[in-house]
mmJSON file of the N, C-alpha and C atoms, coordinates in Angstrom:
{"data_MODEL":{"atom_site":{
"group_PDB":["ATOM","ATOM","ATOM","ATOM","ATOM","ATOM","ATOM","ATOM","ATOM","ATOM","ATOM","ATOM","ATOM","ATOM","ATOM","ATOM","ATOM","ATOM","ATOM","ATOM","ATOM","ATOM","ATOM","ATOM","ATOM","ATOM","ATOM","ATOM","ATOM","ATOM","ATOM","ATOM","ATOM","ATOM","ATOM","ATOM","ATOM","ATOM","ATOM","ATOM","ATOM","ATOM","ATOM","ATOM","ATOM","ATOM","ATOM","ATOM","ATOM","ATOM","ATOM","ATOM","ATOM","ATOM","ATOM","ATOM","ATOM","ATOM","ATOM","ATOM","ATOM","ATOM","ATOM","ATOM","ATOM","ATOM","ATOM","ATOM","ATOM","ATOM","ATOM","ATOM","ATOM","ATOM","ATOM","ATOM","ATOM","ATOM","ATOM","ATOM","ATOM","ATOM","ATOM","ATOM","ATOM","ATOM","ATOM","ATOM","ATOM","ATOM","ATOM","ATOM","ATOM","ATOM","ATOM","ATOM","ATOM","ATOM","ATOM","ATOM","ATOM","ATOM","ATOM","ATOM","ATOM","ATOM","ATOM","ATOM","ATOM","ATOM","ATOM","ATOM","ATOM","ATOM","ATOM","ATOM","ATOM","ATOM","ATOM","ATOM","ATOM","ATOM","ATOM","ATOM","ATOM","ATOM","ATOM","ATOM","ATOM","ATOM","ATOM","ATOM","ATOM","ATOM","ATOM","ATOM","ATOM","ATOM","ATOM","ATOM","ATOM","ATOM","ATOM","ATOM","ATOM","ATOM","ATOM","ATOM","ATOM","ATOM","ATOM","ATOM","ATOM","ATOM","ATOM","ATOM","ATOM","ATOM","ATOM","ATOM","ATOM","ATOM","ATOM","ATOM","ATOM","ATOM","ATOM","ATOM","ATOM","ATOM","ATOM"],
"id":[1,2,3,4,5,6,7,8,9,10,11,12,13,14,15,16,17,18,19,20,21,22,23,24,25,26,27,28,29,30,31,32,33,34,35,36,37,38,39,40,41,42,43,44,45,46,47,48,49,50,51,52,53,54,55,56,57,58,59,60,61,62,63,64,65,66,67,68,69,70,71,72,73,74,75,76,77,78,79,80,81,82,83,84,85,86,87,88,89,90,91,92,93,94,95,96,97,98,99,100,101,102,103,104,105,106,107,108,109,110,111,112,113,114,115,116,117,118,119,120,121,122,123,124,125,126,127,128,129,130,131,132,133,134,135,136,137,138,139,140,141,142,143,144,145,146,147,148,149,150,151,152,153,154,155,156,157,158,159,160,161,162,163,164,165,166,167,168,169,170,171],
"type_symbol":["N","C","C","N","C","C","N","C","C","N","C","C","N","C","C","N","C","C","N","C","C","N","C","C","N","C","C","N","C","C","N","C","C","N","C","C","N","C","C","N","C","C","N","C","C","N","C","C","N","C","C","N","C","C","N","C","C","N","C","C","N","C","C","N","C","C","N","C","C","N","C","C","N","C","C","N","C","C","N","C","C","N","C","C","N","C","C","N","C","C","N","C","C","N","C","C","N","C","C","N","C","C","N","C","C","N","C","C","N","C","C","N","C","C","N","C","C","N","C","C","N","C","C","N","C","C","N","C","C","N","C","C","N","C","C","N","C","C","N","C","C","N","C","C","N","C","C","N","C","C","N","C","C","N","C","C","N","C","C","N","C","C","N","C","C","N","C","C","N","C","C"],
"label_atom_id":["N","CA","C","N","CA","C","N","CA","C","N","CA","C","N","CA","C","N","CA","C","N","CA","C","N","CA","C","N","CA","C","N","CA","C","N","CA","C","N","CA","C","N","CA","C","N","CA","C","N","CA","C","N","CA","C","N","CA","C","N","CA","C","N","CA","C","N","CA","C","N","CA","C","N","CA","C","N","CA","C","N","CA","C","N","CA","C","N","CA","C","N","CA","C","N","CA","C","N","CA","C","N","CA","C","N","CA","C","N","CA","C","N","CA","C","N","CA","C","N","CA","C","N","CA","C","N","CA","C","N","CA","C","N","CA","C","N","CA","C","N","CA","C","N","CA","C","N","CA","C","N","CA","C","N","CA","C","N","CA","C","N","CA","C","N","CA","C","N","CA","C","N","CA","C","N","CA","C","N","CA","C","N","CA","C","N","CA","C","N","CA","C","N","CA","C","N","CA","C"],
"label_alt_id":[null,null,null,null,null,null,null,null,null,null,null,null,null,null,null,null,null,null,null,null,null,null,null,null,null,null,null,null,null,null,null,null,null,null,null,null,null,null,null,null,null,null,null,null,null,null,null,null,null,null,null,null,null,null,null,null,null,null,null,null,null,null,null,null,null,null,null,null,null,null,null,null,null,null,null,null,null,null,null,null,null,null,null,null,null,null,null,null,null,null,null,null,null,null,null,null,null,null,null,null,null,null,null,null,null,null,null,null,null,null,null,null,null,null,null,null,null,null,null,null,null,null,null,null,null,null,null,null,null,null,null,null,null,null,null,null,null,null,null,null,null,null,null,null,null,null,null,null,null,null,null,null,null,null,null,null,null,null,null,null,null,null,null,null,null,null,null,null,null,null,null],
"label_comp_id":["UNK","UNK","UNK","UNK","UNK","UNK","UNK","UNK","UNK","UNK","UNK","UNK","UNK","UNK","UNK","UNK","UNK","UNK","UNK","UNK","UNK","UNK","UNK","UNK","UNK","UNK","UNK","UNK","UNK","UNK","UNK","UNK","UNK","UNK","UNK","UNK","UNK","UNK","UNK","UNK","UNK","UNK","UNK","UNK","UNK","UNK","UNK","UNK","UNK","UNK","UNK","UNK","UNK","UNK","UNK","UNK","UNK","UNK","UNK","UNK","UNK","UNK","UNK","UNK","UNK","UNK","UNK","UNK","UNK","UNK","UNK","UNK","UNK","UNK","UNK","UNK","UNK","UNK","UNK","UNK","UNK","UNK","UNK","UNK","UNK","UNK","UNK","UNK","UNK","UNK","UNK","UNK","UNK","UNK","UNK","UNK","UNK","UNK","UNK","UNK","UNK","UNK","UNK","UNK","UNK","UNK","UNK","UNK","UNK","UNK","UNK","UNK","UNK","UNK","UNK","UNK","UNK","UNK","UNK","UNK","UNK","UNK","UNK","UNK","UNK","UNK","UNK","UNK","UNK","UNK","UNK","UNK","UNK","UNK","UNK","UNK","UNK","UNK","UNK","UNK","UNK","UNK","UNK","UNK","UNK","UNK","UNK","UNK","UNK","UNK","UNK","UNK","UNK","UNK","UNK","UNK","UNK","UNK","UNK","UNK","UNK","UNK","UNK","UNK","UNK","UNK","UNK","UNK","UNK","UNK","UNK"],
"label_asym_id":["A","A","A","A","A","A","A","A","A","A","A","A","A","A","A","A","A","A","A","A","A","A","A","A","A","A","A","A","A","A","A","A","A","A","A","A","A","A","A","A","A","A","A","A","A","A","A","A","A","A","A","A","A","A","A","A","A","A","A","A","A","A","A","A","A","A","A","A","A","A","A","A","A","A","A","A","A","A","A","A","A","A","A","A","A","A","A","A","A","A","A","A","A","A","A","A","A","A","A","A","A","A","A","A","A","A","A","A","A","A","A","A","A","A","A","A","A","A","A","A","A","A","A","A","A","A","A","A","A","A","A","A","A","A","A","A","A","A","A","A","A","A","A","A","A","A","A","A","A","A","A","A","A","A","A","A","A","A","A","A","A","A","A","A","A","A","A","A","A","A","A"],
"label_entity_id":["1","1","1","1","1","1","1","1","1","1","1","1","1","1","1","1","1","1","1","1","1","1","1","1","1","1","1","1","1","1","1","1","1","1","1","1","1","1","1","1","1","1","1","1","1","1","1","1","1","1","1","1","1","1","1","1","1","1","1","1","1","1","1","1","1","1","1","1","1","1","1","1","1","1","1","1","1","1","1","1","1","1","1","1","1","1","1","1","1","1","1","1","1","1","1","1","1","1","1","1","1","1","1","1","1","1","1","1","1","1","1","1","1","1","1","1","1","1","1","1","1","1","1","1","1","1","1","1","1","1","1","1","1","1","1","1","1","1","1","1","1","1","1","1","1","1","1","1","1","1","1","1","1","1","1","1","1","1","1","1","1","1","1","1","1","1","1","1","1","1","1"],
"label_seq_id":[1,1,1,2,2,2,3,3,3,4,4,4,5,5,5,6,6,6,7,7,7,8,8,8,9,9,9,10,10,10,11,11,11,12,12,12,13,13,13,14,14,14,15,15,15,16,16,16,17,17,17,18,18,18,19,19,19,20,20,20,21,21,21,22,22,22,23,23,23,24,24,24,25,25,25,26,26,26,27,27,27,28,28,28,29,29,29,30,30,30,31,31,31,32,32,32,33,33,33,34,34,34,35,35,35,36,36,36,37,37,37,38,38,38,39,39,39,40,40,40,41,41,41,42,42,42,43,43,43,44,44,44,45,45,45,46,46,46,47,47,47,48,48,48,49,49,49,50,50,50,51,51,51,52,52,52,53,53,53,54,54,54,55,55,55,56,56,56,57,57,57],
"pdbx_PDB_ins_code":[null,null,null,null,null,null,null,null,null,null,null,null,null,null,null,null,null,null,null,null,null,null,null,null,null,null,null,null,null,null,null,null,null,null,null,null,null,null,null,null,null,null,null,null,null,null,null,null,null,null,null,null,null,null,null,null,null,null,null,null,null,null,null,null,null,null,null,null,null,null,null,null,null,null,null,null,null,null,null,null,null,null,null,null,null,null,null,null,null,null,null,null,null,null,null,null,null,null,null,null,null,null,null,null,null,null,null,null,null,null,null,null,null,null,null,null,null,null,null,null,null,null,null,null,null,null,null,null,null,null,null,null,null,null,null,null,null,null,null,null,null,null,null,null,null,null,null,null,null,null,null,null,null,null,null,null,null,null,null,null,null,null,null,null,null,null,null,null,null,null,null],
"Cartn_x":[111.222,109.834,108.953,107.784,107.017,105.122,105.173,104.049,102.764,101.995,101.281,101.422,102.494,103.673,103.856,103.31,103.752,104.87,105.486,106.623,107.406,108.299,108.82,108.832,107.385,107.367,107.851,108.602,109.975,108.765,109.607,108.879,109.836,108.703,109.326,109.281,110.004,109.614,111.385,111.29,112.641,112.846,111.528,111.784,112.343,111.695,111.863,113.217,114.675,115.758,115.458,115.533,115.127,114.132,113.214,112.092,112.669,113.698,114.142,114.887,115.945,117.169,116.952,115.102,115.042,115.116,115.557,115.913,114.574,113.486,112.268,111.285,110.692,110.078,108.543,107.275,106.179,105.974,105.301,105.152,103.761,103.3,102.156,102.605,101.552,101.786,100.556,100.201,99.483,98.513,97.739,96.992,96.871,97.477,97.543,96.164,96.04,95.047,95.872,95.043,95.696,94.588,95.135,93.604,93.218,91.785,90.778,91.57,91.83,93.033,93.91,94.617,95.544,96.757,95.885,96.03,96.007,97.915,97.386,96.34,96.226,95.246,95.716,94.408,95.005,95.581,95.889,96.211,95.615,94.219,93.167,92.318,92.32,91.969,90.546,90.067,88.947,88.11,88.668,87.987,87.282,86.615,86.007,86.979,86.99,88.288,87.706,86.241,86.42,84.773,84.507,83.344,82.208,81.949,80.997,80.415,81.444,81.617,81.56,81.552,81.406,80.345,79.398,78.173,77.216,77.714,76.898,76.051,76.667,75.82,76.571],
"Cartn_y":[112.846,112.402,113.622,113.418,114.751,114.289,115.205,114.956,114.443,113.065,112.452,111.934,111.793,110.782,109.762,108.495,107.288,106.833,106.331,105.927,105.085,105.468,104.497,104.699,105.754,106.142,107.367,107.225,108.231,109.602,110.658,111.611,112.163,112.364,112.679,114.329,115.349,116.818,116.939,118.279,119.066,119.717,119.776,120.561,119.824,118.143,117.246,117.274,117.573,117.725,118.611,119.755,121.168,120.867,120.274,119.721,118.647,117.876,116.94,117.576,118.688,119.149,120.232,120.712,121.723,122.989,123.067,124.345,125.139,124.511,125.016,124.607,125.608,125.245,126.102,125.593,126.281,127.488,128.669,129.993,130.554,131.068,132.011,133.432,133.043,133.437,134.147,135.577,136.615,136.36,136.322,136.275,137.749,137.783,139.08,139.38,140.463,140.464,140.91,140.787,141.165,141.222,141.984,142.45,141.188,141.228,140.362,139.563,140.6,139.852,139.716,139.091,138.554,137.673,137.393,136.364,137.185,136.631,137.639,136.997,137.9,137.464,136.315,135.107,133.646,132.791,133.16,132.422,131.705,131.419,130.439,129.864,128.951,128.151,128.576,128.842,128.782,127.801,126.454,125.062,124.938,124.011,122.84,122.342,122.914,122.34,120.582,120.262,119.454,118.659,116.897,116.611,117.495,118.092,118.364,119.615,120.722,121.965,121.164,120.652,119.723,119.459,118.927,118.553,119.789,120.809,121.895,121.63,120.956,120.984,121.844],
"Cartn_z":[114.776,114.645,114.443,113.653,113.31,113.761,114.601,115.118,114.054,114.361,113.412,112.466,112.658,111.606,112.105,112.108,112.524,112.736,113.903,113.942,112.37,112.198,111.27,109.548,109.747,108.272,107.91,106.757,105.681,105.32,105.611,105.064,103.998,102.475,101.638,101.233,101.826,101.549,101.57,100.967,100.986,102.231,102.949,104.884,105.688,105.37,106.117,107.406,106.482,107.499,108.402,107.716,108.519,109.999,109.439,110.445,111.991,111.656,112.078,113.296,112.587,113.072,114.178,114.415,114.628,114.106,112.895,112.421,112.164,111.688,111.485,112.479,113.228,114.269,113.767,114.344,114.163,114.757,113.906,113.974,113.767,114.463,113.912,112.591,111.881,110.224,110.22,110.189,109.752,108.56,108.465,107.085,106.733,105.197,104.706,103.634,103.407,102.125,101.192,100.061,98.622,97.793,96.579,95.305,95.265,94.68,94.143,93.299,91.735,90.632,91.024,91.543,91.435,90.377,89.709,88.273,87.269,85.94,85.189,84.198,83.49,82.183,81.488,81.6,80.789,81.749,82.761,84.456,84.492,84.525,84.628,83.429,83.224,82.001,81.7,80.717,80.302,80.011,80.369,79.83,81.092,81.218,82.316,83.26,84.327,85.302,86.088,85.622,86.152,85.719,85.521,85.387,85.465,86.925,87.454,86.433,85.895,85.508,83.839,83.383,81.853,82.012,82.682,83.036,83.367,83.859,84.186,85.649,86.233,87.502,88.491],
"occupancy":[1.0,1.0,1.0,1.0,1.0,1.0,1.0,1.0,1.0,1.0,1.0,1.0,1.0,1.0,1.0,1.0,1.0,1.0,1.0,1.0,1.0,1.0,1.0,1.0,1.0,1.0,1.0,1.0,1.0,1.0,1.0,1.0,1.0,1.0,1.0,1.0,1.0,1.0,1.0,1.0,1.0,1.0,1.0,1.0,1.0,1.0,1.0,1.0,1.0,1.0,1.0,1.0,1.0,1.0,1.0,1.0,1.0,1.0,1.0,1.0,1.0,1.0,1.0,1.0,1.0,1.0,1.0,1.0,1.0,1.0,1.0,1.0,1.0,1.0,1.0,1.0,1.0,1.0,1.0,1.0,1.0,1.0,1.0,1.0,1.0,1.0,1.0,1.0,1.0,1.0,1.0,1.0,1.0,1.0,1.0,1.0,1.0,1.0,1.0,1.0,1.0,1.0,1.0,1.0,1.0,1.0,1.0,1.0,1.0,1.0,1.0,1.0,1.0,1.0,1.0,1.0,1.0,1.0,1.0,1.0,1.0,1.0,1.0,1.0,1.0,1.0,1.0,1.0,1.0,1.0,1.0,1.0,1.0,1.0,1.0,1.0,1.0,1.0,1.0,1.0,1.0,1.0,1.0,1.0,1.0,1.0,1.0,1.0,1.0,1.0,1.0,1.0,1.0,1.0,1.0,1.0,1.0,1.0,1.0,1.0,1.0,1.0,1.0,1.0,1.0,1.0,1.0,1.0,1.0,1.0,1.0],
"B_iso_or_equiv":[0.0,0.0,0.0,0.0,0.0,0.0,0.0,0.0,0.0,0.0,0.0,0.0,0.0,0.0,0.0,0.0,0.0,0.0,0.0,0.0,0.0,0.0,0.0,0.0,0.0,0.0,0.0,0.0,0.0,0.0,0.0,0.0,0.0,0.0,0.0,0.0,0.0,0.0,0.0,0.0,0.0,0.0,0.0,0.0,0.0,0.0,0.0,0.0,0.0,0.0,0.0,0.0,0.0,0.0,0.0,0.0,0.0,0.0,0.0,0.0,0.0,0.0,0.0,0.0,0.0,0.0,0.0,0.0,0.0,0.0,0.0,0.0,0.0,0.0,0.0,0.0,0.0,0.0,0.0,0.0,0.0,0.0,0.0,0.0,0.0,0.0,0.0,0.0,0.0,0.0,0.0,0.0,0.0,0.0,0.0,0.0,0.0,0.0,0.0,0.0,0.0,0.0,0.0,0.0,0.0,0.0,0.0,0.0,0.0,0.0,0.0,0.0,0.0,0.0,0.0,0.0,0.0,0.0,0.0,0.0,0.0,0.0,0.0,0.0,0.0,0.0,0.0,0.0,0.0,0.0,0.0,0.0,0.0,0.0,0.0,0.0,0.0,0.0,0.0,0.0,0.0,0.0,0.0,0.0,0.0,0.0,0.0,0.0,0.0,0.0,0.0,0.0,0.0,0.0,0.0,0.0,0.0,0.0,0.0,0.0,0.0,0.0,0.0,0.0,0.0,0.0,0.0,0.0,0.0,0.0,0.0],
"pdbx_formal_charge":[null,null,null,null,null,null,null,null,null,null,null,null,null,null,null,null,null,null,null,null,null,null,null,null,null,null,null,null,null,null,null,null,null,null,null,null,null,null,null,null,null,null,null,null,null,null,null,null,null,null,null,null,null,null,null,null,null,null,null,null,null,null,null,null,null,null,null,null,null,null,null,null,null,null,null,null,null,null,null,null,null,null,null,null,null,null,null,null,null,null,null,null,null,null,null,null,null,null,null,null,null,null,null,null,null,null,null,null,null,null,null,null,null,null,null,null,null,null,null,null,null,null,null,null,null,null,null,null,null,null,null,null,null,null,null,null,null,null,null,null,null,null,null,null,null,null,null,null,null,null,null,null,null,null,null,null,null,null,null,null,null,null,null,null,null,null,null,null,null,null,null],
"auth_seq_id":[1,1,1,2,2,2,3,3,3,4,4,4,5,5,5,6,6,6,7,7,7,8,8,8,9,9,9,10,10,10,11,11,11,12,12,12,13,13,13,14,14,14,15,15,15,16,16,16,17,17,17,18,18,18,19,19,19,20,20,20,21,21,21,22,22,22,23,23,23,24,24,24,25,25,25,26,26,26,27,27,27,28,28,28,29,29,29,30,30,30,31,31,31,32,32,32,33,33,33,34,34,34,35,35,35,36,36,36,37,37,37,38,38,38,39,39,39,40,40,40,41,41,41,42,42,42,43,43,43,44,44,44,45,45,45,46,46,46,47,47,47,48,48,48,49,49,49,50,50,50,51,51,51,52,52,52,53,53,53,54,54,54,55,55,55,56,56,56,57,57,57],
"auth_comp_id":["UNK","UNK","UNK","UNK","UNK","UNK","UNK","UNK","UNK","UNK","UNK","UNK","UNK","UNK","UNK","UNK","UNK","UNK","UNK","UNK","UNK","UNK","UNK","UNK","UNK","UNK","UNK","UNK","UNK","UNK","UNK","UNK","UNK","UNK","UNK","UNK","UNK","UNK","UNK","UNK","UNK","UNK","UNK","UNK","UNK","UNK","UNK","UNK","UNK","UNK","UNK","UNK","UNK","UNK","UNK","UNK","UNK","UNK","UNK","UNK","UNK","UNK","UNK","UNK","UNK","UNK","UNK","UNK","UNK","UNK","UNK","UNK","UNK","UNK","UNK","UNK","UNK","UNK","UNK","UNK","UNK","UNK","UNK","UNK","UNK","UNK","UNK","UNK","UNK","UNK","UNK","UNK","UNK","UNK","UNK","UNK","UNK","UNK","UNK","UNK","UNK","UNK","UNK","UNK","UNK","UNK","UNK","UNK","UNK","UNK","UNK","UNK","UNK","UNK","UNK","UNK","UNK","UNK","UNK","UNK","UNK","UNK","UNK","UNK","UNK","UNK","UNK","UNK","UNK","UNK","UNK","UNK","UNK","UNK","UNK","UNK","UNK","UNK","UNK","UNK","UNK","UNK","UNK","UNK","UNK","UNK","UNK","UNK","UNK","UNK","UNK","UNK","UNK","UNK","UNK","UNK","UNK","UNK","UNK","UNK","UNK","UNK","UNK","UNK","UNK","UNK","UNK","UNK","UNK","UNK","UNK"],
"auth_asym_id":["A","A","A","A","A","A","A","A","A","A","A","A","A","A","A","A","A","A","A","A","A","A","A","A","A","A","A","A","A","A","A","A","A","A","A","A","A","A","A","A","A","A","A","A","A","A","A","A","A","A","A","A","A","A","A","A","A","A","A","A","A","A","A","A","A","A","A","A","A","A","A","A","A","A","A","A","A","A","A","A","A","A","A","A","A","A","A","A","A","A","A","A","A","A","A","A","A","A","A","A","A","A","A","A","A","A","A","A","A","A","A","A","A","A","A","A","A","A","A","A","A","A","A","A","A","A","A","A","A","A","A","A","A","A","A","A","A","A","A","A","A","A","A","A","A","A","A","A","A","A","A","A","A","A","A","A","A","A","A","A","A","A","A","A","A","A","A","A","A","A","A"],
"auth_atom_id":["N","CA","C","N","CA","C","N","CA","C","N","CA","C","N","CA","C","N","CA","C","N","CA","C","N","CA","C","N","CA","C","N","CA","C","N","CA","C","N","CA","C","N","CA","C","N","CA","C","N","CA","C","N","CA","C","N","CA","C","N","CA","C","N","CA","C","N","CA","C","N","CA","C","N","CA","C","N","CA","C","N","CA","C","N","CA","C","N","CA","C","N","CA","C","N","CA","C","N","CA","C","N","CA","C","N","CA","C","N","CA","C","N","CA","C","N","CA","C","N","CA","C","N","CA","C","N","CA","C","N","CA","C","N","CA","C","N","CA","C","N","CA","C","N","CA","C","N","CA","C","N","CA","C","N","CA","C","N","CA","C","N","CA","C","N","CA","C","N","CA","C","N","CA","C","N","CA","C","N","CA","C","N","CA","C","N","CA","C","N","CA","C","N","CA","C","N","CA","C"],
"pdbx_PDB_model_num":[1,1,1,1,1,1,1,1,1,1,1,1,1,1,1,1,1,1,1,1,1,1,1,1,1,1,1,1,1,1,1,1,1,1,1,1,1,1,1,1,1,1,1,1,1,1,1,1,1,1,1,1,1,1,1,1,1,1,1,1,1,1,1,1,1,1,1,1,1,1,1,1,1,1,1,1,1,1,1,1,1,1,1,1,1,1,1,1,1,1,1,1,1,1,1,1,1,1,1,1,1,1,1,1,1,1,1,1,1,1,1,1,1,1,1,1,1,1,1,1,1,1,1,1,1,1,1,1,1,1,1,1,1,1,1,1,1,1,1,1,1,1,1,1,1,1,1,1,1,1,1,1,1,1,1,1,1,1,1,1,1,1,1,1,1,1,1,1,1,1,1]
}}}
């Protein structure tokens, strides 16, 4: 059972066993930094990602 998971309902992930079996247990995870760019050139679309940004608001 996975905490906030309703009894009964299928979880669909590739961890899921792992999760089940114990094998993966929760950890505190560091937040790292890294450069600004990150992305290479053309990584990110130049279009309108979305209504709002087509509209200009």
């Amino acid at each position: 059972m996975i905490e906030g998971v309703p009894s009964g309902h299928r979880v669909a992930c590739h961890f899921a066993e792992d999760i089940r079996s114990g094998r993966l247990q929760p950890h505190r995870v560091e937040a790292e930094a890294v450069e600004e760019d990150v992305l290479a050139p053309g990584a990110v679309p130049e279009l309108p990602g979305s209504v709002t940004e087509i509209l200009g608001r």
